[in-house]
N, C-alpha and C positions, 0 to 999 in steps of 0.2 A: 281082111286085116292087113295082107302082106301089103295091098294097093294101098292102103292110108298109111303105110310108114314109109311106103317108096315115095308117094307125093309128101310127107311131110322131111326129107332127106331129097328131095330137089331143090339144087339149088334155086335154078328158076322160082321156083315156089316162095324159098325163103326170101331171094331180093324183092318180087313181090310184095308180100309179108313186112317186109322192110319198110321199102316205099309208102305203102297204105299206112303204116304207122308212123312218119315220122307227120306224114301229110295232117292225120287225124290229132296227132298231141299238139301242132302248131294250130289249128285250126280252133281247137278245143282252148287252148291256153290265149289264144287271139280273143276270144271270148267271155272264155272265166274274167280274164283283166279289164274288159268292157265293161261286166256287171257290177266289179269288187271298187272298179274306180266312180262307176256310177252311185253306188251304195255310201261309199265313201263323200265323194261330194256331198253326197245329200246330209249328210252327216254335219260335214265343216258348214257348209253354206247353207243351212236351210233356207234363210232370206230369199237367196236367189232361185231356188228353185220352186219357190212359192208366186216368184212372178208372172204375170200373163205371159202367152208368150204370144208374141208379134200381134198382141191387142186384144187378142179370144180370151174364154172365160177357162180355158186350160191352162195351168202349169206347166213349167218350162219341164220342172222333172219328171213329169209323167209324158212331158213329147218328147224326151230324149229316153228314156223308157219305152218307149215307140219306136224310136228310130233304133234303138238295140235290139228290140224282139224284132224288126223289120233286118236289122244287119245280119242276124243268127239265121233267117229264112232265104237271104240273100248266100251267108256262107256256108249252107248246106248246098244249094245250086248248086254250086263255084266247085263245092269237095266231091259230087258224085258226077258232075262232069267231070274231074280232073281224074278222079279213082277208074271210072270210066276208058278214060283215053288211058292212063294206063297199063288195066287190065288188058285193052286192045293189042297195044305194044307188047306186051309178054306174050299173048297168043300166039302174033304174027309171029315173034323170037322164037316161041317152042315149034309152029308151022314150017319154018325155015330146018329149026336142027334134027327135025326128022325126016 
């Protein structure tokens, strides 16, 4: 118990801690606002997202539906490689101050 209150009382830990989270709310709110604005169009414009898109028998709203569940797959990558590198940089930081 005393070890899990010394790592959560390191500093190191908490900018850590930090880091990861501002990473994950920008990452998270990049996205909530993809969905909320895709939702939204669909809404004002149904017209246009009823169109072919680039001639197929698909809807544009459902290929840009696509292309967001493809961007959410994309910004998952991007977040556990960046949380990644990192977590590396704080290691090598604690490896150094000991």
């Amino acid at each position: 118990m005393a070890d899990e209150l010394d790592l959560l009382n390191n500093p190191s830990f908490r900018r850590l801690i930090s880091r990861r989270s501002r990473w994950r709310w920008g990452f998270s709110g990049l996205l909530i606002s993809a969905y909320l604005l895709w939702g939204v169009a669909g809404i004002y414009f149904p017209e246009q997202y009823a169109q072919k898109f680039m001639g197929s028998s698909i809807p544009i709203g459902l290929a840009v539906g696509t292309l967001i569940i493809m961007m959410s797959i994309v910004l998952s990558i991007i977040y556990v490689r960046i949380i990644n590198r990192i977590e590396s940089e704080e290691s090598v930081g604690e490896e150094k101050m000991t």
